[in-house]
Structure formats: C-alpha cells, structure tokens
C-alpha positions as CSV (number, residue, x, y, z in Angstrom):
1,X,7.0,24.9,15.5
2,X,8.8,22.4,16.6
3,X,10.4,19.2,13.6
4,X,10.7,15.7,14.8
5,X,13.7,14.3,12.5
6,X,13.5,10.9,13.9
7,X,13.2,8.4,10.4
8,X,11.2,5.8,12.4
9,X,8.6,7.9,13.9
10,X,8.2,10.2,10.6
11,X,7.5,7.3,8.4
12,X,5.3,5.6,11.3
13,X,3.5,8.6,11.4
14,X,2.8,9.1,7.8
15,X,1.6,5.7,7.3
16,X,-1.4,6.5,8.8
17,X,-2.2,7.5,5.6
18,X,-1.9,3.9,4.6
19,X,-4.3,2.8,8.0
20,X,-7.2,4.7,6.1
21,X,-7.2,2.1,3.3
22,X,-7.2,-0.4,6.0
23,X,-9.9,1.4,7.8
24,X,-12.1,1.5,4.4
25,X,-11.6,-2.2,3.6
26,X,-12.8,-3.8,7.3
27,X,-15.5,-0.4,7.5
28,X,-17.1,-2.5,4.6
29,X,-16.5,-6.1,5.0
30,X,-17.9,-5.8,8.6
31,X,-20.9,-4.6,7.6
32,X,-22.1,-6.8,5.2
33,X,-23.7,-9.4,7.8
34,X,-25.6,-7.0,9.5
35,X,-29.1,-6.4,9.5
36,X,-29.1,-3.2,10.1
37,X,-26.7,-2.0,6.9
38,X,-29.2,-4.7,4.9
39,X,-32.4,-3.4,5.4
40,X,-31.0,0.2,5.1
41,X,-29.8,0.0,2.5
42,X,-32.2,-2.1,0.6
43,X,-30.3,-6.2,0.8
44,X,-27.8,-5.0,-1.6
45,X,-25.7,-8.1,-3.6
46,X,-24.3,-9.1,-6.4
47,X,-23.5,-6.1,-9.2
48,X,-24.7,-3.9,-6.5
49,X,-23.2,-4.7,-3.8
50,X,-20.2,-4.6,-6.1
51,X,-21.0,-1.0,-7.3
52,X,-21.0,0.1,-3.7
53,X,-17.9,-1.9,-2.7
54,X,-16.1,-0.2,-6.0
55,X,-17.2,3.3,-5.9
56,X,-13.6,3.4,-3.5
57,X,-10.9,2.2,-5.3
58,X,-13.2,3.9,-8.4
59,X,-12.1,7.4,-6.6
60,X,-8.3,6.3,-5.7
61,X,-7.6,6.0,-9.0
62,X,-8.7,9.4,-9.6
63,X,-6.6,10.4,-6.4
64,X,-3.6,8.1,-7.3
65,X,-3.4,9.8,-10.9
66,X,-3.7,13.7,-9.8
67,X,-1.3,13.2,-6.5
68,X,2.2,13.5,-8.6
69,X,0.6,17.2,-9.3
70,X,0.0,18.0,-5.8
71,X,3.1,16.4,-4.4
72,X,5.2,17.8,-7.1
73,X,4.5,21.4,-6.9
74,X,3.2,21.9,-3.2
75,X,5.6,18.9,-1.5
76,X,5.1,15.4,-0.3
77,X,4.0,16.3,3.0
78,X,1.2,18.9,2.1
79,X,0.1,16.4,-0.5
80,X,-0.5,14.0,2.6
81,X,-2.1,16.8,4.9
82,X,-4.7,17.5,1.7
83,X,-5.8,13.6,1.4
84,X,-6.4,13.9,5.4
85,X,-8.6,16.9,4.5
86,X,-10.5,14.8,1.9
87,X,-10.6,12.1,4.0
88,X,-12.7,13.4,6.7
89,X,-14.7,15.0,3.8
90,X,-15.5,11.4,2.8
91,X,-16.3,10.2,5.9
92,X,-19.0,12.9,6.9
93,X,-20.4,12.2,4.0
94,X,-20.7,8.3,4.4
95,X,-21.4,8.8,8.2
96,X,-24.5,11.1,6.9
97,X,-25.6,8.7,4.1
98,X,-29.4,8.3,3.5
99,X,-29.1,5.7,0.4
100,X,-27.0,4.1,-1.6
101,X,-26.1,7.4,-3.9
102,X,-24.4,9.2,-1.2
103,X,-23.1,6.5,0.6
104,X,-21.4,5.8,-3.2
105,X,-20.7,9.6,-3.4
106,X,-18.5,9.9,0.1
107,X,-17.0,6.3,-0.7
108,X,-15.8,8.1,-3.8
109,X,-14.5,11.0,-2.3
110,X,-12.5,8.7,0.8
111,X,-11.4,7.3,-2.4
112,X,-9.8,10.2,-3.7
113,X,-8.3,10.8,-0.4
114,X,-6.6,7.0,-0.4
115,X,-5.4,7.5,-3.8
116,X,-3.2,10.4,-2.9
117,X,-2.1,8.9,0.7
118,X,-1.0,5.5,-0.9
119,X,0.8,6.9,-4.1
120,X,2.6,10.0,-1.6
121,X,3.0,8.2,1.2
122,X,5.5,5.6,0.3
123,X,7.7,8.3,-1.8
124,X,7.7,10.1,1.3
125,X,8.9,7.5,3.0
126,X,11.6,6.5,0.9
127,X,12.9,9.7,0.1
128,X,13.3,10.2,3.9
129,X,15.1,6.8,4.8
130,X,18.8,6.3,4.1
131,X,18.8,2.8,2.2
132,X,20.0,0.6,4.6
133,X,16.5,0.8,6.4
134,X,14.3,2.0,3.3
135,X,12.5,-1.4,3.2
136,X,11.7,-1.5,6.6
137,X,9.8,1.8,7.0
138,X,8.1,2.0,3.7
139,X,6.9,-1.3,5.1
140,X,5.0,0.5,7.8
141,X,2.9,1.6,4.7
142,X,1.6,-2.3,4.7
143,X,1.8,-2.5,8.2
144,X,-0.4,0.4,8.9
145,X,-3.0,-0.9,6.5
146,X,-3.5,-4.2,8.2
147,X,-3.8,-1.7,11.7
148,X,-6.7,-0.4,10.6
149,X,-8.1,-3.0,8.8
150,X,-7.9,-5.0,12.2
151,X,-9.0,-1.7,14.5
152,X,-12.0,-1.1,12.6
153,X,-13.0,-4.4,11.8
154,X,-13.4,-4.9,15.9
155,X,-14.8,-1.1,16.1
156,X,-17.3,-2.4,13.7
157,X,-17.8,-6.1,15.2
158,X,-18.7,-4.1,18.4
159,X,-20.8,-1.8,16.8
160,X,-22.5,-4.9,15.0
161,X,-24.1,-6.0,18.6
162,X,-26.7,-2.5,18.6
163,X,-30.1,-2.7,18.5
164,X,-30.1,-6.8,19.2
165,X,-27.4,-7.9,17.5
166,X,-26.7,-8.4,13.8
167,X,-29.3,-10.6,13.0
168,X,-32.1,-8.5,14.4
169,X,-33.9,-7.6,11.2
170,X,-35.1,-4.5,13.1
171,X,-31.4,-3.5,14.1
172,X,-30.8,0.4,13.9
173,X,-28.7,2.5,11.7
174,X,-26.1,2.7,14.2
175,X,-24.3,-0.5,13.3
176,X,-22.5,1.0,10.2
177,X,-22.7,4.9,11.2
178,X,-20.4,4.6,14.4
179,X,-17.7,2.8,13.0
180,X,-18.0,5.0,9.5
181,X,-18.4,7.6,11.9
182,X,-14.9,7.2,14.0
183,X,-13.0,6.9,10.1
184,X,-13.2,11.0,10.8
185,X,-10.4,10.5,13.4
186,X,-7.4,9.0,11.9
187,X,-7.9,12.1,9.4
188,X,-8.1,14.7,11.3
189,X,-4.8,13.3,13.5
190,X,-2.9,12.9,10.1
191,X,-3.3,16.5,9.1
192,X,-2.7,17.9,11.9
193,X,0.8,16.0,13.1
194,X,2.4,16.1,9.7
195,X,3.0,20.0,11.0
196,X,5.6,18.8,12.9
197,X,7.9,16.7,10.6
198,X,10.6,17.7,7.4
199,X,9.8,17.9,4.1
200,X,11.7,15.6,2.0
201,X,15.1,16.7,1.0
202,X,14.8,15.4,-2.4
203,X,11.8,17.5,-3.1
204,X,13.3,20.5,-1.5
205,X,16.5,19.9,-3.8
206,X,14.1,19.8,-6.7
207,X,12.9,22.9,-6.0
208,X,16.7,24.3,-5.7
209,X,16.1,24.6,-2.1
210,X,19.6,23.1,-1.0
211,X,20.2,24.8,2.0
212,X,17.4,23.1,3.2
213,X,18.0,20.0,1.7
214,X,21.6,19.8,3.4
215,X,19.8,20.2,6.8
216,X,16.9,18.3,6.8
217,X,19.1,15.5,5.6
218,X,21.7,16.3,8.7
219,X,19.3,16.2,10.7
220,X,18.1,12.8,9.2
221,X,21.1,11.0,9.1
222,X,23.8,12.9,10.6
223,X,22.4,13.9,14.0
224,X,22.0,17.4,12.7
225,X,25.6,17.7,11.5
226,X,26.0,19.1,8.3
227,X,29.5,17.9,8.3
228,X,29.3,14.2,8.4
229,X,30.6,12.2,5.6
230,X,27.4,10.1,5.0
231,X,25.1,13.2,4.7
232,X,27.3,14.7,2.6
233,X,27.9,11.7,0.0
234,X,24.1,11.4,-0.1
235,X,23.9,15.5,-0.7
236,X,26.1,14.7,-3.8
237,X,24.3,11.5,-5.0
238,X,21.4,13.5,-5.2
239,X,22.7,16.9,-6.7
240,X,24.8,14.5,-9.1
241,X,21.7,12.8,-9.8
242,X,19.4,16.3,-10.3
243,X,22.4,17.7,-12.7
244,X,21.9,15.0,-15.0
245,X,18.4,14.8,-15.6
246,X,17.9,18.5,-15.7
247,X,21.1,17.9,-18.4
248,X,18.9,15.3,-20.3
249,X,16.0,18.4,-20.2
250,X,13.4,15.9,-20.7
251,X,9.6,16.9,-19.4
252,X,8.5,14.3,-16.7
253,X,5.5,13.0,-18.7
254,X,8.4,12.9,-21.9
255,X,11.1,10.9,-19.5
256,X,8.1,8.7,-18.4
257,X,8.0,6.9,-21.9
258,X,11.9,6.5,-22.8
259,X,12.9,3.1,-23.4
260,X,15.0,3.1,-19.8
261,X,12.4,4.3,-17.8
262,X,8.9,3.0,-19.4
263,X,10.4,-0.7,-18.2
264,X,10.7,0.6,-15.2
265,X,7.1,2.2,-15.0
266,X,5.6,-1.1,-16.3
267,X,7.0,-3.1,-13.7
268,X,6.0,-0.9,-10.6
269,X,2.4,-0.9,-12.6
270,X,2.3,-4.8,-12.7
271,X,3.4,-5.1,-9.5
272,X,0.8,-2.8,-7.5
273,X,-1.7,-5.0,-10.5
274,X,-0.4,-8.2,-9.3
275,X,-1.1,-7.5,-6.1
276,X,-4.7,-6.8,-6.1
277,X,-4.9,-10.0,-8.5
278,X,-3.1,-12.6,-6.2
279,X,-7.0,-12.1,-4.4
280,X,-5.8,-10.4,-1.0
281,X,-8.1,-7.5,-0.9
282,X,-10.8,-9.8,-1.8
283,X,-9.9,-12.1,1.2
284,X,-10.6,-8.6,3.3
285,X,-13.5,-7.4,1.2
286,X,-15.5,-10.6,0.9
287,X,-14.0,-12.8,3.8
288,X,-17.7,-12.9,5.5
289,X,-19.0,-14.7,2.4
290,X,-16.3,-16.7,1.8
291,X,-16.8,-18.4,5.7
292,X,-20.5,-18.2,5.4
293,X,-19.7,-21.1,2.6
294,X,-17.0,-22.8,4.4
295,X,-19.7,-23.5,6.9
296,X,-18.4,-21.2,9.3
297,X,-21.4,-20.4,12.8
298,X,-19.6,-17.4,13.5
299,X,-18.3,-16.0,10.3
300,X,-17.8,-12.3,11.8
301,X,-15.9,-13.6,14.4
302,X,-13.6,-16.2,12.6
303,X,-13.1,-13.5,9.7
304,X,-11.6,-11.3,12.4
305,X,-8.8,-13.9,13.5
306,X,-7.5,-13.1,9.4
307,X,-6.9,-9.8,10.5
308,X,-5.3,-10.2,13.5
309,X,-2.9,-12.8,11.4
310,X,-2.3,-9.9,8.9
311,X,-1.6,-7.6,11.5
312,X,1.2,-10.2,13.1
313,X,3.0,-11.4,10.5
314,X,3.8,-7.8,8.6
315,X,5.7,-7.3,11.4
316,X,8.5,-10.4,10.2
317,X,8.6,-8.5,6.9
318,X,9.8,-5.2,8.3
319,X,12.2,-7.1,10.3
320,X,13.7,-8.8,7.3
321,X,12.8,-6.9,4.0
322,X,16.5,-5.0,3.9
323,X,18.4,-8.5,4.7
324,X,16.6,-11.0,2.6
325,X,15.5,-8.6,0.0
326,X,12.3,-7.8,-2.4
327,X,13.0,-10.5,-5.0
328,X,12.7,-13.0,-2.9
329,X,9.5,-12.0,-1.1
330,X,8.3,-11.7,-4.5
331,X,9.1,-15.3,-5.9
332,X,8.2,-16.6,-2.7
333,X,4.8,-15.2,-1.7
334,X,3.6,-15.9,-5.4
335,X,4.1,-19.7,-5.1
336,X,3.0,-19.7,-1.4
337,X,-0.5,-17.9,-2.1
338,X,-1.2,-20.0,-5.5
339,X,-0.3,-23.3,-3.7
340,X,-3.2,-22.5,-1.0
341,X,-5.9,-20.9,-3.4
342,X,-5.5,-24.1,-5.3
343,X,-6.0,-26.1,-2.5
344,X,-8.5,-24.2,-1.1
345,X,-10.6,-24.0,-4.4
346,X,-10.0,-28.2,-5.0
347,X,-11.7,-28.5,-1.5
348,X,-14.8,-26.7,-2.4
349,X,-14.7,-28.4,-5.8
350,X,-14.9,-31.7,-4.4
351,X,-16.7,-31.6,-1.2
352,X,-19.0,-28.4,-1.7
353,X,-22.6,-28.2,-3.7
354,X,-25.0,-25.2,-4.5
355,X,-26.0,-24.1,-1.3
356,X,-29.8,-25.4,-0.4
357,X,-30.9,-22.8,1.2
358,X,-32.5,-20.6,-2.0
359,X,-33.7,-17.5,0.3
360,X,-29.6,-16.8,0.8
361,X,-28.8,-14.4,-2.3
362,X,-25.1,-14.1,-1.0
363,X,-23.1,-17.5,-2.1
364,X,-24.2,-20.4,-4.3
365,X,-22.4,-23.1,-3.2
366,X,-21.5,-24.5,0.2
367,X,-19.4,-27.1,2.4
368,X,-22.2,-29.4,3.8
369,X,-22.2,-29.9,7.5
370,X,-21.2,-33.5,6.8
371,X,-17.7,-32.4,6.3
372,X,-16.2,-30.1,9.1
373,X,-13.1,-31.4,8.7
374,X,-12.9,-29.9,4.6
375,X,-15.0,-26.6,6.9
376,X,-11.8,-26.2,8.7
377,X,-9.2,-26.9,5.7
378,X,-10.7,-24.1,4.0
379,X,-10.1,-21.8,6.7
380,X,-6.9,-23.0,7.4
381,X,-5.7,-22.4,3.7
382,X,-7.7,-19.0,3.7
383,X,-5.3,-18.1,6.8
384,X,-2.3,-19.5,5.5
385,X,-2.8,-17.5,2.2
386,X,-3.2,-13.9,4.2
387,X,0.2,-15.2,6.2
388,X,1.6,-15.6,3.1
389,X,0.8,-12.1,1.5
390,X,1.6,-10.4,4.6
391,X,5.2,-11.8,5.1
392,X,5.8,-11.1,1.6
393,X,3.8,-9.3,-1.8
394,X,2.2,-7.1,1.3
395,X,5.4,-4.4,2.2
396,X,7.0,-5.4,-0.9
397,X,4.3,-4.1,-3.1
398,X,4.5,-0.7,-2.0
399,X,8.3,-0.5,-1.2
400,X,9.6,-1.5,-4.7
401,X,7.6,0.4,-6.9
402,X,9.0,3.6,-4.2
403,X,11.9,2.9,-4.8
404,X,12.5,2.4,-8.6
405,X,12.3,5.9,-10.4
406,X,14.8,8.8,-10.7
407,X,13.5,11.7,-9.3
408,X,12.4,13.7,-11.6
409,X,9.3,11.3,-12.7
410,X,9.1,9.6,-9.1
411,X,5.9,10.6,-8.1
412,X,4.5,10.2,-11.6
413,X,5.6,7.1,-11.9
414,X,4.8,5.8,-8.4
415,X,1.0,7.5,-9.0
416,X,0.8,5.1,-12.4
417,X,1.5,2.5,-10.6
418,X,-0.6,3.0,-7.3
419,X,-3.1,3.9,-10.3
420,X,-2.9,0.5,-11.9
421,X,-3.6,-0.9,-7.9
422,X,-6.7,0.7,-8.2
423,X,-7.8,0.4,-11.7
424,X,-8.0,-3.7,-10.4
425,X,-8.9,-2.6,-6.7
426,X,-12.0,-1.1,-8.5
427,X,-12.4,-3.8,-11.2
428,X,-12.1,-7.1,-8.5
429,X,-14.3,-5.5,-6.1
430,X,-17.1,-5.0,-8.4
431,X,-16.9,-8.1,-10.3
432,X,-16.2,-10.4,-7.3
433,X,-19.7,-10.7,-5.6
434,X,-21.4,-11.9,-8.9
435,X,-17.9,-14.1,-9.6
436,X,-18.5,-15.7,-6.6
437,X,-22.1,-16.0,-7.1
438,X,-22.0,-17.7,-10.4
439,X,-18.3,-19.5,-10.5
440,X,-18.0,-20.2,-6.9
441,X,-14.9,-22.5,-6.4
442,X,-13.6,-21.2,-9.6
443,X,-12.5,-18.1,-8.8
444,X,-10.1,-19.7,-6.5
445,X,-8.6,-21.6,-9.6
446,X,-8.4,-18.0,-11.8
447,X,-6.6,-16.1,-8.5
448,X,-4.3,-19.2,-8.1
449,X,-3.3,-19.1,-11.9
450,X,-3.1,-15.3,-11.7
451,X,0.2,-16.0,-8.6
452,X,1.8,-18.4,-11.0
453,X,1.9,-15.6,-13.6
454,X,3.0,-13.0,-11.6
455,X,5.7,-15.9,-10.2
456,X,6.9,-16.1,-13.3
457,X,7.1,-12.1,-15.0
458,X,8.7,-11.8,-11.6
459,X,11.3,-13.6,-12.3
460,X,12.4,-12.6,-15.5
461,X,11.7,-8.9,-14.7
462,X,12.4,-7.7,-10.8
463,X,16.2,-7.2,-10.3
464,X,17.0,-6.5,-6.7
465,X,16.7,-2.9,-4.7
466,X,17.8,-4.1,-1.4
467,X,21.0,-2.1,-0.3
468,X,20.8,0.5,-3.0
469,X,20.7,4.5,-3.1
470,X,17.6,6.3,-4.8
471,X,19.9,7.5,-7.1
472,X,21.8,4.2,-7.7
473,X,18.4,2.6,-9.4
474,X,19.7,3.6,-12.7
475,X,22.7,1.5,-12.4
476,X,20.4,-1.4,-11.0
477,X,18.1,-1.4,-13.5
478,X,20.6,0.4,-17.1
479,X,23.1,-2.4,-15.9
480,X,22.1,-5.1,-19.0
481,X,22.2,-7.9,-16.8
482,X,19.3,-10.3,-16.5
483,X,16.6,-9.4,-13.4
484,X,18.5,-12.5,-11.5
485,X,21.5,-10.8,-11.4
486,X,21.5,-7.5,-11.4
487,X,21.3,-5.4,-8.2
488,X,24.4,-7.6,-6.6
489,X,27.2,-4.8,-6.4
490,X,28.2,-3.0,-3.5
491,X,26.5,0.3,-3.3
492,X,28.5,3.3,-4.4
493,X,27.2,5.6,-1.5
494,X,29.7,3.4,0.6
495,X,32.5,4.2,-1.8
496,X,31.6,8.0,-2.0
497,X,31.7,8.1,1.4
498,X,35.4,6.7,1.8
499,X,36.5,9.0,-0.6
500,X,34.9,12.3,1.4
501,X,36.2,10.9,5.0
502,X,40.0,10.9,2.9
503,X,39.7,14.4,1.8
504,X,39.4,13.3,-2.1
505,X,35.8,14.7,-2.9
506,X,35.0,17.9,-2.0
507,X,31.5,18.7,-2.1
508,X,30.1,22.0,-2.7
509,X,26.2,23.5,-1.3
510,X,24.5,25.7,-2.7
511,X,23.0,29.1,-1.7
512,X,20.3,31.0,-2.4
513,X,22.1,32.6,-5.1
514,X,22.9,29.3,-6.7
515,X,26.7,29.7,-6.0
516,X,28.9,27.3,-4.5
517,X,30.6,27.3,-1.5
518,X,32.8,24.1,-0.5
519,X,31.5,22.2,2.7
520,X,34.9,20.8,4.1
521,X,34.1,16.9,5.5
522,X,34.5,16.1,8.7
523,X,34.9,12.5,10.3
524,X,31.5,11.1,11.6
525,X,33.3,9.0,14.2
C-alpha cells in the first residue's frame, strides 16, 4: 500500500478528526430553530436542552481520558482510525434517534469518538512536523473544526427549508436527520485514508522500532534520505531524549505528577479549560439564541456569517503562529475577547429588557426594536469576539498543550488536558441555556472576567514554544527563568546539526537486535 510522506497533506488529513467536533457543534446549533427538531423532540430548553447539548462533550471526556491507552500501545494513527469507527457508530445512532434517550445515547458515543480524535490528533501532528512548521499544521486541528462547523451549519440551514420551512410547526423529521445523517461521511473517509500515511516516528522509537523511525523521519524531512544531517540530528534528539527517561525509569502515570512535569500538565489543562471558558463554543452552540435577543429577523442566517468569519480568519493564524509565536496569541486574544464580551454584555445591560413576548421559553431578555443601532453593535462585537478567538486562543489552544510534554507521558498528558476541555465543554453547555435564561446579560460579564483571568495566569505561566524541538521542551520549561523569558535561545537541533555536517557527531541506528551500527552523515546540500 502505498505512504504519502508529505507533512502538509498528512496533518491536513488527520484533522479531519478535528472537522467532526466542528460538525457536532453547527449539527446542533442549527437545529434548534426548527420546528421540526421542536416538536420531535418535545420543545426541549433550558436544563434539558442543556442535557442534550452536554451528553457530547459528557462522552469526550470519557474518549479524551482512555485515548493515551489506545494511542500508546496500538499507535497514533490507529487510535485515529478507531475514533472514525466510533464516530460513524454515533452518528447511526443519532440519525436513527426516536426520543431524546437515544438521541443522548449516540451524542455520547460521537462523544467518545471526539475525545480520542482531539487528544490524538494534535500529538500526531506534532510528532510528524519538524518545528519550524509545527505551529502551522497542528493549526489545521482548529482550522478543520471551524470547516465543519461552517459545512454543516449550511448542510443543516438547507436542510432546515423541508417540509415548509423552519417555522412550519408541521415540519418533518428530515430537518435534523439529513444533516445528522451526512456526519457518517467524514468518518468513514478518515478511517479509511489514514491507511495511506506513516506512523509517527516518535511512537515507533518508543516501541524500539528504529529502523523505522530513521525512515519514516527520512522520508519526512529528508526526502527519503537517511543520510541527511537534519534527519539525523532529530534521530539523536529523540533517542537522546528516550535514553534518559527510560534512565529516570519512572512509570508514565508516576512521571505525570513530578514537580517538573505536573507544571507542565496544569498548564496544558488550563489552557484547553480557558478556552472553553473565554465563551467560544457557546458563541457556536447558542449563537441562534443569542441573535434571537439582539433582535436579529433572520437569526439562522446572520449566525451563519460567524462561521464563515471563523472559517477565514484561522487561516492568518496558520500563517503566523511559527513567526509571531503562542505567547502572544495568548495575551492578545484574552484581552481582545474580554474587551468585546464586556461591551457586548454593557449594551444589553443598558438598552435591553425581559423579553415581552411570555410564550418564547428560549431568552428572557431582549433589544427592543427601538434600538437597531445597539441590534447591530451586538452583532458586531459577537463577530469581532469569534475574529478574535480564531486568529488567536483558536490554533493555539491545541498546538501548545501538543507540544509541551516529553514523550514518554505525551499522550497522557495531552489526554488530561483535552480532558479538562471537555470536563468545561460538558459543564458550559449544560449550564448555559438556563444561565442565559435567568442572568441574561450577565453571563457576558462572568465570560469577560473569565479572559482577564486567563490574561493574566497567562502571563506569569506560558513561556514560549515557537522554534523549539519536542525534545527541547525540557530546557524551555526546567530553564528557571520567568514565563516572559524563557523560550528565547536558539534551538539546539540547529547546533546538532552543524556538528553532524563537520563530521563531529556520529550517530549510531539501531537494529532489530538493538546493536549499533554508525550512520555516516552526509551533506543535505
């Protein structure tokens, strides 16, 4: 069978793992103002609406916590191939839904399945990529989720105009089942094409595969040349790297809570948590009801233009993300999204009131039709904050926490933190329809205050990654200098590198036998 090697269209690919959260999030919001999901399923709101909403990041935590077992012993990719399998599980089974039990009880098991893709995925990713592009395609992880948060929010806008149209209280099932429906395909196309890419080289070096290892990373980074000087100074970052931790002989659970890794593990946890509490995925989850109370005609249709600026301006992110670096994306998006929720929320505090129409069981409070200029502020801001979070906390909340770990705890660590993503995920999305309900503009004040925490832990807490080897973290991060200014030396791959192209580092492969034979360097020019 043939093995595409080519980083960019590997890590493309496997981010369609991260397009089925994206597919989950719209395959929800975009049916909540139809009639047809409504009646169906009994007008749900409030808690239970919530408990519907929830039941998904519910099951990713379950799949974020179990996929360091799968990926550790059976390999990145197949961990990926098994969440497709799930995945299509989950859909049927939502597709099929007669009431709200099963509907809960696929949502939970497409859970599972996005748990495993959005923990695997990005240590896939970044144990492909050599680091001067690392950033960039563990971006695609983001980028991919807005995709299909923007493909299926229009497969399901479509869908929406069956059976006379959304508001048609006699509107058929077929308004959520054919977008649910189509979820089965993104699945089934993810299993079946990660068949033709590498398994990554530092999972086949943990396994004491290093034959392997020296070719797949060849054909990586070196045009298939075992030979070149870059693949082999990365070959002997990682087995220099893999010596010392097996040295140390500490179990992965046991390294996980040592004083120089448990920092580490608590700020990839707070950062996946600071991202669901900065109010993003509520913006996708609950965007219908928050323009129904801006005043919005045509919420579905305005929601959708949030997507298609989510979709856009990931893009600038993965263009910059290895120049400007993570730090500031950080800092930056945290100010950015608390200066618009604030805005937006001291708006609806001063020019909204409880909502006069007492039949609508959805929002509480409104923007009177006397004020269309304060309508479109709202939007604006709402728009501005998704801009914000894309260009910034979006990629860089699932390429840092990547990135951080040594290998021997890096998928533990990375499903701990994807798990603390969906522990809030789970918590937000149930709590946020009766939030909205009884706090209204409020929660806009809470989310805003919640960015100018994470601004500030930032800051005393995230050195910076950009430029730096997997195996390099340690020095990043055991270095003793504060988190603004650490992460500033030049990376010692370049240095290693020198030194193998000048005949002063010889570096040895192992065979099957676990003897050493001396791989002589040759120039890459």
């Amino acid at each position: 069978m043939k093995t595409f090697y080519n980083i960019y269209l590997i890590c493309a690919f496997a981010s369609i793992g991260g397009g089925l959260f994206g597919f989950d999030i719209s395959s929800m919001s975009g049916v909540l103002g139809t009639s047809g999901y409504k009646t169906y399923f009994g007008n749900p709101t409030g808690y239970r609406q919530g408990g519907i909403t929830a039941s998904m990041p519910a099951g990713s935590l379950f799949g974020a916590l179990s996929s360091s077992f799968i990926a550790d012993r059976l390999s990145r990719r197949t961990a990926i191939q098994i969440a497709a399998l799930i995945w299509i599980l989950g859909a049927t089974l939502q597709t099929a839904s007669n009431g709200v039990a099963l509907l809960c009880v696929g949502r939970v098991i497409g859970g599972v399945s996005i748990g495993i893709a959005s923990a695997i995925v990005p240590v896939y990713q970044s144990e492909i990529a050599p680091k001067e592009i690392r950033g960039r395609v563990v971006s695609l992880q983001q980028w991919a989720i807005t995709w299909g948060i923007l493909i299926q929010y229009f497969i399901q806008y479509g869908a929406s105009f069956t059976d006379g149209g959304a508001k048609n209280p006699k509107q058929g099932t077929a308004a959520f089942r054919i977008p649910w429906g189509i979820q089965i395909v993104p699945g089934a196309i993810l299993f079946m094409g990660m068949f033709f890419f590498p398994y990554s080289p530092r999972w086949l070096a943990s396994k004491d595969r290093w034959d392997e290892c020296l070719q797949t990373l060849a054909h990586l980074h070196g045009g298939g040349n075992v030979h070149d000087t870059k693949v082999l100074a990365e070959y002997h970052e990682i087995e220099e790297a893999l010596r010392f931790e097996r040295e140390v002989a500490d179990t992965s659970f046991g390294a996980l809570v040592k004083p120089r890794i448990v920092k580490r593990v608590l700020l990839g946890m707070s950062i996946q948590m600071w991202s669901q509490l900065c109010g993003m995925n509520i913006m996708m989850y609950y965007i219908v009801y928050i323009m129904k109370g801006a005043g919005i005609g045509d919420e579905l249709l305005t929601a959708s233009i949030q997507y298609i600026i989510n979709v856009a301006l990931t893009l600038p992110a993965i263009l910059w993300l290895d120049r400007f670096g993570r730090r500031p994306a950080l800092l930056v998006g945290s100010f950015g999204m608390m200066t618009f929720l604030f805005v937006s929320g001291g708006l609806q505090a001063a020019y909204g009131e409880p909502n006069p129409n007492k039949t609508d069981k959805d929002i509480s409070w409104v923007i009177g039709k006397e004020h269309p200029g304060v309508s479109k502020a709202i939007v604006a801001c709402s728009y501005l904050f998704v801009a914000t979070f894309a260009t910034t906390w979006g990629p860089t909340s699932w390429t840092y926490p990547s990135e951080i770990f040594p290998a021997k705890v890096r998928a533990k660590a990375v499903s701990l933190a994807t798990a603390s993503n969906w522990i809030w995920n789970c918590i937000l999305a149930f709590a946020v329809p009766p939030l909205l309900w009884s706090i209204n503009w409020k929660m806009y004040m809470i989310f805003a205050t919640f960015n100018g925490l994470a601004f500030i832990h930032m800051f005393l807490t995230a050195p910076e990654t950009k430029g730096k080897t997997l195996e390099e973290m340690d020095d990043v991060f055991d270095s003793g200098l504060p988190a603004w200014k650490a992460g500033k030396t030049p990376s010692r791959l370049d240095t290693l590198q020198r030194d193998i192209e000048k005949g002063g580092l010889k570096v040895g492969a192992h065979d099957k036998a676990s003897h050493t034979e001396t791989v002589e360097p040759r120039s890459s020019m």
